[in-house]
N, C-alpha and C positions, 0 to 999 in steps of 0.2 A: 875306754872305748866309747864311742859318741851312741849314741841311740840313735835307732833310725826314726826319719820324719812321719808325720802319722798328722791326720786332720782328722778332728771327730766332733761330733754335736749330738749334744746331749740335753734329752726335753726338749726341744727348741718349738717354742711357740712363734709364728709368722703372721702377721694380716698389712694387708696398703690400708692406710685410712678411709679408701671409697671401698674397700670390701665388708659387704655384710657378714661374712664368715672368715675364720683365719684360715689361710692357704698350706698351710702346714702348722698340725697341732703334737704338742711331744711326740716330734721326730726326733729319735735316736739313729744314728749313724757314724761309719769308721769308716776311712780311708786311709789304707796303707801303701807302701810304694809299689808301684807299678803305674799301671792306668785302670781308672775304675770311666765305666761307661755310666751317661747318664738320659735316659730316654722315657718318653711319654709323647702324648698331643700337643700340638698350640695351646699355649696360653697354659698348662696345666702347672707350670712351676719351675720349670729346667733351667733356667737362666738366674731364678731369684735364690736358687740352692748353689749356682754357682759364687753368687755373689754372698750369700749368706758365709759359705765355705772360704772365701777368700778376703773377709772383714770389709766388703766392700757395702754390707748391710750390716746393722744390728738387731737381735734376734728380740723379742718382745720378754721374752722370756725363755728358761733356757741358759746352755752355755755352749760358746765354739771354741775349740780348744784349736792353736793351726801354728804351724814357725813364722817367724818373723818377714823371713825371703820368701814371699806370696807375688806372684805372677798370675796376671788375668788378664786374657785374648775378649775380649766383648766382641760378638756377633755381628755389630756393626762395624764400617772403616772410614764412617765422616771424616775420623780426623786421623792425623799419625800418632802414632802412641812416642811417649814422650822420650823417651831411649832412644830413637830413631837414629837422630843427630850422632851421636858418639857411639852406636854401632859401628854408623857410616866412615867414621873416622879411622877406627880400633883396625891398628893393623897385626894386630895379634894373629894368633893362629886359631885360635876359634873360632874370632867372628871372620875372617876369612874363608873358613871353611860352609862357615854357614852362608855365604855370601853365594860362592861359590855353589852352594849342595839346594839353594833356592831359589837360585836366581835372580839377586839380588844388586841391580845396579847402583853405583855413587852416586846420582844425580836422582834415585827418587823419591825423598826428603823433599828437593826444591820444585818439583812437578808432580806434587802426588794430586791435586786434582784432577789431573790428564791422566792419571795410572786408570788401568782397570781394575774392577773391585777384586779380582783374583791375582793382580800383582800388590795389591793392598794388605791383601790378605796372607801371603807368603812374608810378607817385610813387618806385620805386626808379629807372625808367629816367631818369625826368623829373632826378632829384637826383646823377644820376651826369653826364649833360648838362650839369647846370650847374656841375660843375665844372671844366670844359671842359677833358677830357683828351686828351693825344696817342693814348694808344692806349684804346679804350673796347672791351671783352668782354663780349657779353653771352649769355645763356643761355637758351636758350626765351622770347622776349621775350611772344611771343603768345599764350601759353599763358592760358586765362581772358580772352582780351578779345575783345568782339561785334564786330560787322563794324565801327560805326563808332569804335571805341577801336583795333581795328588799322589801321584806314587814319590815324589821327591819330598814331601810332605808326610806320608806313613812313614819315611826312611827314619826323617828325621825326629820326628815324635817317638817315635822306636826307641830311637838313642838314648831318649831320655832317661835318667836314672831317679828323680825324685816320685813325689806326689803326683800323679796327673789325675784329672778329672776332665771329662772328654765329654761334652751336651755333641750329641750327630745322629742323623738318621740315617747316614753313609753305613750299611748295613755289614759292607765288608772290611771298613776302617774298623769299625768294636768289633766285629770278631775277630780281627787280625793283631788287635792292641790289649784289649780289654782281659782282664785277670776276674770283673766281675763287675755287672751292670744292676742300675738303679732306676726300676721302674715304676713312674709315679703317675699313678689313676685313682685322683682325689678320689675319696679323703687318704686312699693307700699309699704307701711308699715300701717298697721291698726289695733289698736286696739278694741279689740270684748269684752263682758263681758263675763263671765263663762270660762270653762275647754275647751279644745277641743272641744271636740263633740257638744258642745251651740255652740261655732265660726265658726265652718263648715258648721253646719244649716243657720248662718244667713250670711255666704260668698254663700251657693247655694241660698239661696234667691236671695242677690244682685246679683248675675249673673244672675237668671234667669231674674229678672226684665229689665238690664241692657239689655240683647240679646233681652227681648217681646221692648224695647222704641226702639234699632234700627230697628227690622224688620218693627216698623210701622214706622218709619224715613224714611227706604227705600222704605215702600210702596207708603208713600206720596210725595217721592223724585220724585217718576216715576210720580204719578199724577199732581202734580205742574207743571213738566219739560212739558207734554201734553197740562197742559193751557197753559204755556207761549209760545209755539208754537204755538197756536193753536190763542194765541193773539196777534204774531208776525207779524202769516200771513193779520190777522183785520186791523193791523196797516199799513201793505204795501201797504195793497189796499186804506187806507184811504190814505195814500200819493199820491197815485193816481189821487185820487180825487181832493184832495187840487192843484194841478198839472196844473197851463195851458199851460205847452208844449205840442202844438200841436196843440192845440186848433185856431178856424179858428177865425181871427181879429175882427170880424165882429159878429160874436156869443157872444154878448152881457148878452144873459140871463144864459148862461152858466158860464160866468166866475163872474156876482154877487153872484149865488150861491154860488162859491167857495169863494168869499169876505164874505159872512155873514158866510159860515162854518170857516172861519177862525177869525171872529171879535168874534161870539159867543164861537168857542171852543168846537165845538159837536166833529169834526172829532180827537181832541186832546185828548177826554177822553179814547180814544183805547191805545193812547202811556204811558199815565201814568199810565192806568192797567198794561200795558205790564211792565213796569217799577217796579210796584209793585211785580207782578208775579215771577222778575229776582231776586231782591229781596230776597225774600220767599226760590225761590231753592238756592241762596247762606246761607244762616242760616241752613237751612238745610243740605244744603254738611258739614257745617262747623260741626255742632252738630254729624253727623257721625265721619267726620272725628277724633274728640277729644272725642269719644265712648272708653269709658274704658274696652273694650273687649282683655282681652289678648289671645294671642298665645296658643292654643294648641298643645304643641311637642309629637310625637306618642314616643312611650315605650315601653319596649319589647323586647328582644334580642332574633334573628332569631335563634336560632345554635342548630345542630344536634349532632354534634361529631362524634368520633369515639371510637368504641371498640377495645382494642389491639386485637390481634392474639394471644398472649402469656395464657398457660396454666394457670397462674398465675402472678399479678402483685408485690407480696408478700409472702413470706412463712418465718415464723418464729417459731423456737419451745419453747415449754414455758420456760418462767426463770422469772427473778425478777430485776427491776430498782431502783437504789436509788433515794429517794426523799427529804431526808434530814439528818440530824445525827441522825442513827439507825432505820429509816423509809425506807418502801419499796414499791413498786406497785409491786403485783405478777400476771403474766401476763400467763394465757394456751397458746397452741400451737395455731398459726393465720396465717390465709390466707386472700388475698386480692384477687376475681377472676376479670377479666376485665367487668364483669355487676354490681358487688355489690353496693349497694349504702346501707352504713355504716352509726349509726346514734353513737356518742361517746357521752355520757352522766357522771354526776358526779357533786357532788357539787364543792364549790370554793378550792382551794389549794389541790384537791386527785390526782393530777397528769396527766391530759388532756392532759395541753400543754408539759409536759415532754413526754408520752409517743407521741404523732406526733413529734418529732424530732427526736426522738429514730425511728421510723418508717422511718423519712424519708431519713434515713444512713442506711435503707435495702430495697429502694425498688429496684426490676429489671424491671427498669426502664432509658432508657435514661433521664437527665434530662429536656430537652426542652420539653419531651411527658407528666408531670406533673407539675401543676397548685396550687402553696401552696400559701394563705392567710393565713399571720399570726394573733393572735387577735389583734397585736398591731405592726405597723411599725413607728418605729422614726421620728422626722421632718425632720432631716439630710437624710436620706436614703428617704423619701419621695420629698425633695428638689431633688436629686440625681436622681432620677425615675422622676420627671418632665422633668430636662434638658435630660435627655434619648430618651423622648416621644419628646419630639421637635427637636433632631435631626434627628427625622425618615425621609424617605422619602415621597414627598407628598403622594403617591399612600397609601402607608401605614399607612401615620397617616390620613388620610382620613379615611381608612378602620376602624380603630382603633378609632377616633374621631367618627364614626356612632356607633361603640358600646358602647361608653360613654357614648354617647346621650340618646341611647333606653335604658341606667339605669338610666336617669335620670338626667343627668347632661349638661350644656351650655358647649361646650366643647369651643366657645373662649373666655368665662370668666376662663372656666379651663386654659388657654394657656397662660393667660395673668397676672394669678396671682402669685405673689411670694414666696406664701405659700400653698400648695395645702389643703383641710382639709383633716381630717383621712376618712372620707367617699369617702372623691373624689378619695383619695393615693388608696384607696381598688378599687375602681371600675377600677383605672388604671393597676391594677396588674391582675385582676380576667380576663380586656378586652385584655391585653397581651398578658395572658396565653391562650385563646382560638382563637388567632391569630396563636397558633402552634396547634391547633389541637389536642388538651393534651390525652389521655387514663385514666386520674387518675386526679380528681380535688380535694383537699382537700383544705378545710374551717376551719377554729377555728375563732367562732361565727361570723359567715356571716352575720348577722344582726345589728353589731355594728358599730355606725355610722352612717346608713342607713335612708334618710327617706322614709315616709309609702309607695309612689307609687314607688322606688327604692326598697324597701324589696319583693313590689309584682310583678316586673319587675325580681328579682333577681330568685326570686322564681317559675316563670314559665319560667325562661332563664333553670336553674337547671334540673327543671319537663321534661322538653324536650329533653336532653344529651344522650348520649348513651354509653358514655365512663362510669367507676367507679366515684363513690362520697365518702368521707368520711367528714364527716361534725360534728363539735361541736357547741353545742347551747343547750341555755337554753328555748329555743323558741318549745315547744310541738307540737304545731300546725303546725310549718313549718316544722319540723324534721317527721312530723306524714307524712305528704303530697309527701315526700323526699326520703324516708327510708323504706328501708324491713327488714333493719339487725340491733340488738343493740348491742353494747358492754358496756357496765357498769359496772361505777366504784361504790364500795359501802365500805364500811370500814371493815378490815380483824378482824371478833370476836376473835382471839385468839392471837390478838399484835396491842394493841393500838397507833395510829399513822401512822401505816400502813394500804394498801390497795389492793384489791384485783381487775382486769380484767372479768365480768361474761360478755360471749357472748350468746345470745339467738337468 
């Protein structure tokens, strides 16, 4: 009988060469088959435990024990993953099924820089599937993909029968997959049983229990410290007593008292209370002191903005974009005015991100006065945007470092790492951009990357602007809260492959 597949790390000491501290110190952990959930903040770990977990790192010290057939989805989709090609070929029944169950065309291997980053992202998972591994890790799976490419996506992760380790802030993806989640807030890592929402119930538990043991820690800290005082001063006066300085030579009966209080040890019982007492408030300091109460960092980005002056931040008259051989977006006439807040809607691949770059070679606009996040910035270019932020000057990267913060992020873990993540890269471009005061903020899928208390950080930073918004996202509810205008994209009924612009 075969044992079943199991990854486990054991002691695992982690640090990058620019970290001053290691990022995980004797981490012990097991994963067994199902899918384990793996969640935290930017930047706090999630991605290097993936890698750590799937020998795509080695551990400092420590040991990862894992099967041989290791599968790992990276967060990013620069390139195609290397399976790609003879996926595309394999006319078997598996990978036809997955072709089919992902939506996975023959020719996108030879144009995947024209793909969108959410048909990207179906075709790595889809190609990692098919090589039907014991343990499969994967990394923001849902990032870029519409309602009906992520539910084709839970189907298929579902099927899965090995290992899976699942990094997502997709709140209903781990609860709907996850057998039990790993949540990590340096210096902690703990695992909880169930999906999210079990884990956070029983993390508010421990907290709250954690905060009722200190306050009566402290309360009794104060009451202890009162008797030990209070049996300080018992004991001074008994040294007094025991005392015959002073005492006249010849007072005899006074000073056998003090020989029987000293033979018997009545006056001595005050100092070993006392003693005891001192005691008591030291376990106490100590038991505070080593309280596992972490830091709460406030959140929240203060910022107003401004509205341009300008009549118009945009005017374009309609025409039509190419979007591939013989495919077009046809686009009506469009205006951008300096209040609108724009919601760009569309499934995967109809032409989102083509048309914001078309848009943003018209706007009238200086460039410093608008703020574009793309959905997806390189590692190269986000290496490049770090050494940028750290040549700032202090006044301004102070400035600039508090708006990191209130999204959510450590900004001298961000300062100090050699890889910034994709979440952190965005938070540092979005905190940039409204260091100039922008008139025009556009987003393609603001939400990706993001975790929860940064999406809701991000989200009432937005709510509060006054300059224009234009924003892409698959996220309803944040686009509902955001947006007064749509523009949508839907497929043109009279030329298949193409697409049409409907503004309402």
């Amino acid at each position: 009988m075969m044992s079943r597949p199991f990854v486990r790390l054991m002691h695992v000491q982690f640090a990058y060469p620019s970290s001053v501290e290691p990022l995980f110190d004797d981490l012990t952990l097991h994963f067994g088959p199902g899918w384990s959930g793996v969640v935290g903040g930017n930047g706090t770990g999630k991605t290097t435990l993936l890698r750590l977990a799937t020998g795509q790192l080695a551990p400092d010290e420590g040991l990862v024990e894992a099967p041989d057939r290791v599968a790992y989805c990276p967060q990013r989709t620069d390139d195609p993953p290397a399976e790609l090609a003879d996926f595309l070929l394999d006319e078997g029944r598996v990978a036809a099924r997955l072709r089919d169950r992902l939506g996975i065309a023959a020719d996108f291997e030879a144009r995947w820089e024209s793909l969108s980053h959410g048909e990207r992202k179906r075709a790595q998972i889809a190609a990692a599937l098919w090589t039907e591994p014991d343990v499969l890790a994967v990394d923001e799976p849902t990032n870029h993909l519409d309602g009906e490419a992520r539910d084709q996506l839970e189907t298929a992760l579902g099927s899965f029968g090995g290992v899976g380790i699942l990094v997502s802030h997709d709140r209903a993806l781990l609860d709907a997959l996850c057998a039990q989640c790993v949540f990590i807030d340096p210096p902690d890592v703990v695992a909880r049983p169930g999906g999210i929402t079990a884990g956070q119930q029983v993390a508010a538990q421990e907290r709250e229990a954690a905060a009722s043991s200190l306050d009566q820690d402290r309360l009794a800290l104060k009451k202890t410290r009162r008797e030990a005082a209070r049996r300080e001063a018992l004991s001074a006066t008994a040294d007094r007593r025991r005392s015959k300085r002073g005492l006249d030579p010849h007072d005899h009966d006074s000073r056998d008292r003090i020989n029987r209080a000293r033979v018997t040890g009545k006056d001595g019982v005050g100092g070993k209370l006392l003693s005891q007492m001192q005691g008591q408030v030291a376990r106490i300091e100590q038991r505070i002191a080593e309280a596992d109460i972490h830091k709460e960092y406030t959140i929240g980005v203060d910022f107003a903005g401004v509205a341009s002056k300008r009549d118009a931040l945009l005017r374009l008259p309609a025409g039509a974009l190419p979007l591939g051989p013989g495919d077009v977006l046809t686009i009506p006439p469009l205006v951008i005015r300096p209040t609108d807040r724009i919601a760009l809607t569309g499934l995967n691949g109809t032409g989102k991100s083509t048309l914001l770059r078309f848009l943003a070679g018209h706007l009238e606009l200086p460039p410093e006065r608008c703020v574009i996040v793309s959905q997806e910035i390189d590692a190269a270019e986000s290496v490049s945007l770090l050494q940028e932020v750290r040549a700032l000057g202090s006044e301004e990267l102070g400035h600039l470092m508090t708006l990191v913060s209130r999204l959510g992020s450590r900004p001298q873990r961000l300062l100090t790492t050699a890889q910034p993540s994709p979440g952190e890269t965005r938070k540092l471009v979005l905190a940039l951009g409204l260091l100039r005061e922008p008139h025009l903020i556009v987003m393609d899928e603001p939400t990706n990357h993001m975790d929860l208390p940064s999406i809701e950080a991000l989200e009432e930073a937005l709510d509060a602007v006054r300059c224009a918004l234009l924003l892409v996202s698959h996220d309803a509810r944040f686009l509902a809260r955001l947006t007064t205008i749509s523009w949508r994209i839907a497929p043109d009924p009279l030329r298949r492959g193409s697409y049409q612009l409907h503004v309402e």
